[in-house]
FIFI-377851 format. One record per residue (C-alpha): residue in one letter; x negated, z negated, y negated. Coordinates in steps of 0.1 Angstrom, whole numbers, padded with zeros to 4 digits, always signed. Example, Ala and Ser with C-alpha at 12.3 -4.5 7.8 and 13.67 -1.06 7.14 Angstrom:
BEGIN
a-0123-0078+0045;s-0137-0071+0011;
END
This chain:
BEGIN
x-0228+0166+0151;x-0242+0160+0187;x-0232+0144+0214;x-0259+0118+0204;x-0244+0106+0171;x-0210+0097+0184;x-0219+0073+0210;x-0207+0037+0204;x-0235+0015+0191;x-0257-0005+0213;x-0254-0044+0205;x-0288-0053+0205;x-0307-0062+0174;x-0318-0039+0147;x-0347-0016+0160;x-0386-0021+0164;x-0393+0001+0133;x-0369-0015+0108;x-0341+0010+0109;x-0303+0007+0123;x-0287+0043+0134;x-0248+0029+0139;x-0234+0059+0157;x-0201+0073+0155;x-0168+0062+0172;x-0155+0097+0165;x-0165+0129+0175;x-0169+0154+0137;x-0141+0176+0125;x-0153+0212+0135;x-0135+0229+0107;x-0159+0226+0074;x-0125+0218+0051;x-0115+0189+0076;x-0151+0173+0075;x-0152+0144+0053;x-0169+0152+0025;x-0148+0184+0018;x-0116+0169+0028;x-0118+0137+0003;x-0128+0161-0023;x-0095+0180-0016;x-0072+0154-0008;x-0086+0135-0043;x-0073+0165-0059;x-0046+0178-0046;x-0034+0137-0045;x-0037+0134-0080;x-0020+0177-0090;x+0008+0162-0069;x+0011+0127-0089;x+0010+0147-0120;x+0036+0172-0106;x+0058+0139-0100;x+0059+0131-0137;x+0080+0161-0142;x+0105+0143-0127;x+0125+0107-0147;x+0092+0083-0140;x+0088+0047-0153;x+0066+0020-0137;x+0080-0013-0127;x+0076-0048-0134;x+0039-0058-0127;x+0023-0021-0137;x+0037-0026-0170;x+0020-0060-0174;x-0016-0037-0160;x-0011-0012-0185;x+0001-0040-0212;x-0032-0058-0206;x-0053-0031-0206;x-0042-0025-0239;x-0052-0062-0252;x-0083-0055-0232;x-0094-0029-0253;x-0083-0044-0282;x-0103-0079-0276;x-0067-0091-0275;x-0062-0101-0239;x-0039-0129-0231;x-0027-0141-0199;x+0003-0167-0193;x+0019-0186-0161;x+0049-0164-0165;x+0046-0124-0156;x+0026-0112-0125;x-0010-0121-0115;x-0040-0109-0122;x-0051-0077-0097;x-0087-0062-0105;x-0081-0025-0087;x-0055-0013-0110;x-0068-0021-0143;x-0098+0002-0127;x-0078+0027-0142;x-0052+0010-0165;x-0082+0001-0188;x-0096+0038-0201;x-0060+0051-0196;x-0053+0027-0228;x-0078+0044-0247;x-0046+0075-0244;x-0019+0052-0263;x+0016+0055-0249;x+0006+0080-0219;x-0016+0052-0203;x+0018+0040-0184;x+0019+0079-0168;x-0015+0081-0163;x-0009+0050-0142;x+0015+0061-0123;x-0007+0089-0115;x-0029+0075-0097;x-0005+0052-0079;x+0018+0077-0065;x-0015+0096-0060;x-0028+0072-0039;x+0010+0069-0019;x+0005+0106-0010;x-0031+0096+0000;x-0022+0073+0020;x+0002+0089+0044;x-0019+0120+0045;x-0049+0093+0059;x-0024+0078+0086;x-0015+0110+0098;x-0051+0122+0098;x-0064+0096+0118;x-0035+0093+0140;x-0044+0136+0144;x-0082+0124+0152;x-0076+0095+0174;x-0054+0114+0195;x-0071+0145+0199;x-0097+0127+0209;x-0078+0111+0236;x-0063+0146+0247;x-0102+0164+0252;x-0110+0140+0276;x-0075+0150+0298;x-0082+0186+0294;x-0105+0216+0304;x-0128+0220+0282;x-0123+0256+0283;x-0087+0250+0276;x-0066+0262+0246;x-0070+0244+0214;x-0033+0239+0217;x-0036+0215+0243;x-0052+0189+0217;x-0037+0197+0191;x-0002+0196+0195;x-0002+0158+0212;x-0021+0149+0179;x-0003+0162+0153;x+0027+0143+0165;x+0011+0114+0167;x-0004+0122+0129;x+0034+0130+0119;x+0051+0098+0135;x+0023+0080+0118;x+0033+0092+0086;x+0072+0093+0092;x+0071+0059+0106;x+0047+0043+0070;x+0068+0064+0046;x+0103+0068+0056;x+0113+0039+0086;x+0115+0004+0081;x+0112-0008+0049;x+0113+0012+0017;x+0093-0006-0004;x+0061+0020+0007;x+0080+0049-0011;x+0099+0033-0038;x+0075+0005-0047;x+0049+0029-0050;x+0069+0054-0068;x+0072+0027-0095;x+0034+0019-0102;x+0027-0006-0074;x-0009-0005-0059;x-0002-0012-0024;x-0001+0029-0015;x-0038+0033-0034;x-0050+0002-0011;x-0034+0017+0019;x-0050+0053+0015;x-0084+0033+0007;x-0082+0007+0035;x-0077+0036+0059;x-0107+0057+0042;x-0127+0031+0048;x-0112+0029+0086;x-0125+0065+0093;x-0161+0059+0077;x-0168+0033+0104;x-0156+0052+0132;x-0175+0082+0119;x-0205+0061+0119;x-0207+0055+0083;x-0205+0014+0077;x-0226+0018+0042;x-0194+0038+0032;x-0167+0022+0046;x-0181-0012+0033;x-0181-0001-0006;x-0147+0014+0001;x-0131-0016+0014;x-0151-0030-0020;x-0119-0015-0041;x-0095-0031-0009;x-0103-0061-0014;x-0099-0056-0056;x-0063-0050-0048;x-0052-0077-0022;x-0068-0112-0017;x-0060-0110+0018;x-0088-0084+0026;x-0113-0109+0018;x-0109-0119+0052;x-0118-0087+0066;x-0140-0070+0045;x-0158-0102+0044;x-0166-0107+0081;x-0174-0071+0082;x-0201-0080+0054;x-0215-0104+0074;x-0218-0084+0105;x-0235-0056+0083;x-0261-0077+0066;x-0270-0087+0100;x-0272-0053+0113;x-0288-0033+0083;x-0312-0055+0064;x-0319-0026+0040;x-0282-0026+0028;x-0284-0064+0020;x-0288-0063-0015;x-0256-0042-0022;x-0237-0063+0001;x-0246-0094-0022;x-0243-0073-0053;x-0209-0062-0044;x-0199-0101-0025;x-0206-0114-0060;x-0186-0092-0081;x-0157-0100-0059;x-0147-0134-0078;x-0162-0121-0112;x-0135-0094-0111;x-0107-0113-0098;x-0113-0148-0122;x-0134-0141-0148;x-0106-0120-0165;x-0081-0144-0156;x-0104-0171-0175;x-0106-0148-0202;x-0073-0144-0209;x-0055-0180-0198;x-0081-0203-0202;x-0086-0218-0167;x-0094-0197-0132;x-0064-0210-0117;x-0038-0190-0142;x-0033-0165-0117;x-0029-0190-0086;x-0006-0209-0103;x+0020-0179-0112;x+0016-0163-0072;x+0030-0197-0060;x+0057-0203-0081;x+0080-0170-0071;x+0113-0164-0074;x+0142-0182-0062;x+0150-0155-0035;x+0114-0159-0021;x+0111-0167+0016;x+0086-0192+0003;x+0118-0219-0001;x+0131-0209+0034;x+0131-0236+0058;x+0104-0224+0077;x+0087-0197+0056;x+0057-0183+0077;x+0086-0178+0110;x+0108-0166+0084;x+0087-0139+0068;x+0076-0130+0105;x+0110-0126+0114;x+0130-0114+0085;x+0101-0092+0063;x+0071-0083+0088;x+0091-0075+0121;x+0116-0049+0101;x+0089-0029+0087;x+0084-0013+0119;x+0103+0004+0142;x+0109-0009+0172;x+0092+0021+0196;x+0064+0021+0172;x+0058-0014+0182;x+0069-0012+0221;x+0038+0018+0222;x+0016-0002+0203;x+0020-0030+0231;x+0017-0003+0257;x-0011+0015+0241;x-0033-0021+0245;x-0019-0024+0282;x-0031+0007+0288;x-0064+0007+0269;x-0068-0030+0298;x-0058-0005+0325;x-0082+0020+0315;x-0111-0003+0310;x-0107-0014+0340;x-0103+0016+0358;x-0136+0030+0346;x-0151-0005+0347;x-0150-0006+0387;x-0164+0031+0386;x-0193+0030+0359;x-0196-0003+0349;x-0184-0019+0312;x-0218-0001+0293;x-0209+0036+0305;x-0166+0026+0300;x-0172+0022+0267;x-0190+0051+0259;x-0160+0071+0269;x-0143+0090+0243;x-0112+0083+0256;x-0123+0047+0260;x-0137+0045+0219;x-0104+0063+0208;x-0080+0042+0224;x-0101+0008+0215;x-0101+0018+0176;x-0062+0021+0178;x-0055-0012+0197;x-0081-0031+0170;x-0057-0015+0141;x-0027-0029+0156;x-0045-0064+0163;x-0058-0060+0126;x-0019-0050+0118;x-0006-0084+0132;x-0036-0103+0116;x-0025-0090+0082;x+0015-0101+0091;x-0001-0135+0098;x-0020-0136+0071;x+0005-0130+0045;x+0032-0157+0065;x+0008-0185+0062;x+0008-0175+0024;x+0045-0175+0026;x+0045-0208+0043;x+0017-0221+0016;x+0044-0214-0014;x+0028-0177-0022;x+0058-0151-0027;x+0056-0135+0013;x+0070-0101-0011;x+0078-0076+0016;x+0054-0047-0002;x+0024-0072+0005;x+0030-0061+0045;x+0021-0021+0039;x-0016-0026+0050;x-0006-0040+0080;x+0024-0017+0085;x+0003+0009+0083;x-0019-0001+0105;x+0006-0009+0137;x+0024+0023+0127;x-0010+0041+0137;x-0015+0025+0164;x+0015+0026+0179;x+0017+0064+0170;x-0011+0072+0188;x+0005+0054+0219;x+0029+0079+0219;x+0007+0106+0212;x-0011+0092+0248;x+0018+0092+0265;x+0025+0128+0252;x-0003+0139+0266;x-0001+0119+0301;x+0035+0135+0304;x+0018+0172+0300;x-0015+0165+0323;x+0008+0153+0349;x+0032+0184+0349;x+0002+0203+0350;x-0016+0189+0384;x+0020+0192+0398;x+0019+0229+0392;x-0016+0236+0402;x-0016+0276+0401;x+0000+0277+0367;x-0013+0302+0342;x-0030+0286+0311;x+0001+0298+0295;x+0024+0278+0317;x-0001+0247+0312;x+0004+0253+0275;x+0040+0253+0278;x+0042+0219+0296;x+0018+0201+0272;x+0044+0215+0245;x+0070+0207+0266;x+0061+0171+0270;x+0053+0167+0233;x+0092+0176+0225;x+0104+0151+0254;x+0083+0123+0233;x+0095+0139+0201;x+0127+0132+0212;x+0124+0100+0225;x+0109+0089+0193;x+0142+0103+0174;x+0167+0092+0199;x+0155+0065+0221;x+0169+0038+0221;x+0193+0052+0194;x+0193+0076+0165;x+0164+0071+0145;x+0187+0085+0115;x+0201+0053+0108;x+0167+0035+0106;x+0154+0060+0078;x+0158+0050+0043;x+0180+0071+0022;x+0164+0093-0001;x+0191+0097-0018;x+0195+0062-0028;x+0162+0059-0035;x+0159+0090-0062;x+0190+0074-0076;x+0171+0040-0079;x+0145+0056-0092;x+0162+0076-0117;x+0177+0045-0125;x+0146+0031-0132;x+0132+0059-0153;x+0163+0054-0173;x+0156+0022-0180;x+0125+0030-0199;x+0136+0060-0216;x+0169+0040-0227;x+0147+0005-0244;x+0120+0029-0262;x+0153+0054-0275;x+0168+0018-0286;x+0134+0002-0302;x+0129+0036-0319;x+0166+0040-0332;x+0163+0005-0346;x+0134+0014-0370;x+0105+0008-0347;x+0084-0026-0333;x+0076-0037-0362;x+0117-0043-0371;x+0127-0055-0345;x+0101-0087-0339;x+0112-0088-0381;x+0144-0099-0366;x+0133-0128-0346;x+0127-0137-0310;x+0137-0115-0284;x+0151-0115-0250;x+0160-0090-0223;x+0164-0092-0186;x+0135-0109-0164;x+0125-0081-0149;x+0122-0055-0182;x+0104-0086-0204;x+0067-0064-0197;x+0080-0030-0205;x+0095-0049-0239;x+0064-0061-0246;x+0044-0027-0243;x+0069-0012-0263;x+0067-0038-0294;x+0032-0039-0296;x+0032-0074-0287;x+0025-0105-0258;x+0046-0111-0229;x+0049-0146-0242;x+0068-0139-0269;x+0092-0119-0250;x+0122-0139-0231;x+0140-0138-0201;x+0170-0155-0189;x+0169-0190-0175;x+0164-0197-0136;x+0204-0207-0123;x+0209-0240-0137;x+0188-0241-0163;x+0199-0245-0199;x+0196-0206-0221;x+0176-0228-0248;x+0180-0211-0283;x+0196-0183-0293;x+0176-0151-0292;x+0178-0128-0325;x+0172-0098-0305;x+0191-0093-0270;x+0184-0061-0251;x+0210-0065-0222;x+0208-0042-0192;x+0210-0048-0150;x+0178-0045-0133;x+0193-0026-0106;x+0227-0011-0110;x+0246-0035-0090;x+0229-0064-0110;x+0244-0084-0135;x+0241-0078-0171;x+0218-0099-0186;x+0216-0120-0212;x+0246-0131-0215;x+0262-0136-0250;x+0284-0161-0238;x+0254-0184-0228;x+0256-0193-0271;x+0294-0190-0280;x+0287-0199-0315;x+0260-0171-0322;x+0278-0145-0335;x+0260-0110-0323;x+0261-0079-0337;x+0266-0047-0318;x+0241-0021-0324;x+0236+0006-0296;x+0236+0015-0260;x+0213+0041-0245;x+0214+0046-0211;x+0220+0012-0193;x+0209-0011-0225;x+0232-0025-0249;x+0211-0040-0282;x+0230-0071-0299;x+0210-0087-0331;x+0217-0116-0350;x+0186-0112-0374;x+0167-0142-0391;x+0173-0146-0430;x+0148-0125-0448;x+0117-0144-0453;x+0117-0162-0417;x+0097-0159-0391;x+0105-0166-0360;x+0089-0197-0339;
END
C-alpha cells in the first residue's frame, strides 16, 4: 500500500467525478499471511478446527442457546412458537442455529461451534489490533532503519494485555458465557472486524460487518446506525445497500418474533421483566450497573492508561498542532493510531452507558451485555501501555546516545518488561484479579453434566414420547429449554419453579430436580405438594427424576 492510501480522509464533500476514495487510518500488514484477506480466511478456520477441538471436551450450551437451537428446530418444522417466558428473540445466532437443525441432535454442538469459535476470534482480533495500533505508534519513535524488534516487541504486549485483560481479568462471563453458547464472543470478534476495515480504509466492509453486530445486540443500532448515515452521505453509490441492509434490520429482529408470539412486542416484553436478582430492581439501577457490573469488568490499570492514553493523544495534538497546524497533526501516524484507540475507549464508555440506561429502563443490565464495550476500553487502554512502553525505551535510548543498535534493542526490551511488570504487579498482584480456571472448567463440566445427566434420564425412562405420557413436567428454571429440546416439545409446556412467594400451583407429574450451579438449591421441591406422593426413579449425574404419572387415558392440561 502507499504512503497515499493511508492518509486520513479529507472532510470535504464527495469528489467532482462522483467517486469517494476513504483512505486508510492504518498503514497494510507487510507480511502476505497478516494482510486481511488471508488472515480472516485463516483465523475463520483455524477459529472454527479449534471450536470443534473444544467438543472433545464435556460441552453443553446454556440457557438461551438452547431456546436458539429449540427454535430453530420449530423453524424448520413450520412449528415456531414464541412465549413471554424464556429468552428473547436474537437474529445473529439462529444465522446458524437454523441449517444446523437440519443435523437433528448435533445442531446444539454445531452451535457451540461457532460460538466458542467466535470467543477465540475475538481475543485473537483485540490482540491484533492492539499489535497494529501500537506498532504503529512505535515507527513513528524509531529509525526507520532500525530493527523490526523495536516495533514489535512494544506491540505484542499491548496485543497480549489486550487479550489477557478481555479473556482472563475482570469478569468471567467473556470465557464461561461464551464457553456455554452465548453470542456475545461472535459479536465481539465481529464488532472488532469491522473496527479494522474502517481504519484500513474499507467502510463498505466494515458497514456489512457491523450488519451481523447489530443482529446480535440492539444496542449497536446506535452505532452502526450513525455510521450508516455518515456513509450514505459520503458514498452515494453504496446507498442502496445501506437501505437494503437498514431495512432488514427490524425484519430480522420482529418479524420472527411476530411469527412466533403474535405481537412485535413478545420479545420486549420478556427483556424487561428479568429476574429477581437483576440490578434493574436496585434503587438506582443505571449508577448501580455502572458501579457494581460495568466498572469491574476492567482492571483498574487498563482503565488508568486508557485515561492517560486520551491525555496524552490532547498533549500530542497539541504539540504538533503549534508546529504544523491541526490538517498536517492529523495526518500523523502516530496522531491517527493513537486517535482510533481513544475513540474505542470513548465508544467503550458509550456502550457501559448505554446498557445502564437499559438497566435503569427495567431491561436485565446482565453483566455479559458489557463485553463489547469491555473489549473496547481493554484495547485502548492496552495500547496506552504499549505507548508508554515505548516512551520508556526511546528515552533510555537518547540518554545513551552512542549505544550500539544492540544496546538500543536491549532498552526497548528492557522497558517493555518494566511495563510488563507493572501491568502484573502494580498496584498489586494481578493474580488475584484473574479468574480461576479451575473453577471455571469445573463449572463447566458441571454444566456439560447437566446435559449428559437429563438426556441419560429421558432415554432410561423410555424416551420423550413417555415421559410427556406421564403428564406435565417441571425442572429447574434454568434447564426448562434443554427439557424442552430434549422432549421434542414447546418451552411452554415445560415448568419451572415459582418466583419466591409465589404459590407452586399444581402438582407436576414429571419432576426432573437438579441445582443450576452446584452450590444452588435443588429444585423443585417435593415438599412444595406434601400430599403428591412421588415416585423415585433415577439419578444421573446431578438430576434426580420423581413421577407421579396421570391414569392411563389422561392427558395432561
Amino acid at each position: 500500500m502507499t504512503a497515499s492510501t493511508t492518509e486520513i480522509p479529507e472532510l470535504a464533500g464527495v469528489r467532482s467525478h462522483g467517486q469517494w476514495e476513504p483512505r486508510a487510518w492504518l498503514e497494510a500488514e507487510a507480511h502476505p499471511l497478516l494482510r486481511s484477506r488471508n488472515f480472516y480466511l485463516a483465523l475463520t478456520v483455524v477459529s472454527l478446527a479449534i471450536g470443534a477441538v473444544s467438543l472433545l471436551f464435556p460441552s453443553t450450551p446454556s440457557y438461551d442457546p438452547w431456546s436458539w437451537t429449540d427454535w430453530a428446530r420449530g423453524i424448520i418444522h413450520l412449528n415456531f412458537h414464541l412465549n413471554q417466558y424464556g429468552t428473547s428473540w436474537k437474529p445473529l445466532p439462529m444465522i446458524v442455529t437454523i441449517p444446523a437443525a437440519l443435523f437433528g441432535h448435533a445442531a446444539p454442538n454445531i452451535w457451540l461451534v461457532f460460538a466458542r469459535a467466535g470467543t477465540f476470534a475475538g481475543a485473537v482480533m483485540v490482540f491484533r489490533l492492539g499489535y497494529r495500533l501500537t506498532r504503529q505508534i512505535a515507527a513513528s519513535y524509531v529509525e526507520p532503519s532500525s530493527s523490526r524488534l523495536m516495533t514489535i516487541v512494544p506491540a505484542v504486549l499491548a496485543g497480549l494485555i489486550a487479550a489477557i485483560a478481555l479473556v482472563f481479568t475482570g469478569t468471567e462471563f467473556y470465557l464461561s458465557s461464551n464457553a456455554l453458547g452465548y453470542s456475545e464472543g461472535l459479536a465481539t470478534a465481529l464488532m472488532l472486524v469491522a473496527i479494522e476495515r474502517h481504519l484500513d480504509g474499507k467502510p463498505r466492509q466494515a458497514f456489512v460487518v457491523g450488519f451481523f453486530v447489530a443482529l446480535d445486540r440492539p444496542e449497536v443500532w446506535a452505532f452502526w446506525g450513525v455510521y450508516g448515515l455518515w456513509l450514505f452521505w459520503r458514498d452515494p453509490r453504496f446507498r442502496v445497500t445501506i437501505v437494503v441492509l437498514a431495512v432488514l434490520q427490524p425484519i430480522l429482529w420482529f418479524l420472527p418474533v411476530y411469527w412466533g408470539s403474535g405481537h412485535f412486542g413478545s420479545s420486549v416484553e420478556r427483556a424487561t421483566n428479568p429476574r429477581a436478582n437483576s440490578l434493574a430492581y436496585a434503587k438506582f439501577p443505571f449508577w448501580a450497573e455502572l458501579k457494581q457490573e460495568a466498572w469491574r469488568t476492567m482492571l483498574l490499570r487498563i482503565k488508568l492508561f486508557a485515561v492517560l492514553l486520551v491525555v496524552g493523544l490532547v498533549a500530542v495534538l497539541w504539540s504538533d498542532h503549534r508546529r504544523q497546524g491541526w490538517r498536517a497533526a492529523l495526518r500523523e501516524p502516530r496522531t491517527r493510531a493513537l486517535s482510533a484507540a481513544a475513540v474505542c475507549g470513548f465508544g467503550g464508555l458509550a456502550w457501559f452507558l448505554i446498557i445502564a440506561i437499559e438497566t435503569q429502563a427495567h431491561f436485565s443490565g446482565n453483566s455479559r451485555y458489557l463485553v463489547l464495550g469491555d473489549a473496547l476500553v481493554d484495547l485502548c487502554g492496552a495500547v496506552g501501555l504499549g505507548w508508554l512502553a515505548i516512551g520508556l525505551g526511546c528515552a533510555g535510548i537518547r540518554l545513551t546516545r552512542r549505544a550500539s543498535a544492540a544496546a538500543g534493542q536491549g532498552l526497548m526490551l528492557g522497558a517493555c518488561a518494566l511495563v510488563a511488570a507493572v501491568f502484573v504487579f502494580a498496584p498489586n498482584f494481578i493474580g488475584s484479579k484473574l479468574i480461576s480456571l479451575p473453577a471455571t472448567h469445573g463449572s463447566l463440566n458441571y454444566q456439560a453434566q447437566l446435559r449428559t445427566g437429563m438426556e441419560k434420564l429421558i432415554t432410561q425412562y423410555g424416551g420423550p414420547e413417555r415421559v410427556l405420557a406421564c403428564g406435565h413436567v417441571m425442572t429447574e428454571g434454568f434447564q426448562v429449554p434443554m427439557v424442552a429440546y430434549y422432549l421434542d416439545t414447546r418451552t411452554a409446556y415445560i415448568g419451572a419453579p415459582p418466583s419466591p412467594g409465589q404459590s407452586p400451583g399444581p402438582a407436576p407429574n414429571v419432576i426432573l430436580q437438579t441445582r443450576d450451579t452446584r452450590s444452588a438449591s435443588l429444585l423443585p421441591y417435593l415438599s412444595w405438594w406434601p400430599h403428591v406422593h412421588y415416585h423415585y426413579v433415577a439419578t444421573a449425574g446431578p438430576i434426580h427424576m420423581f413421577t407421579n404419572c396421570l391414569p392411563t387415558g389422561t392427558r395432561a392440561s
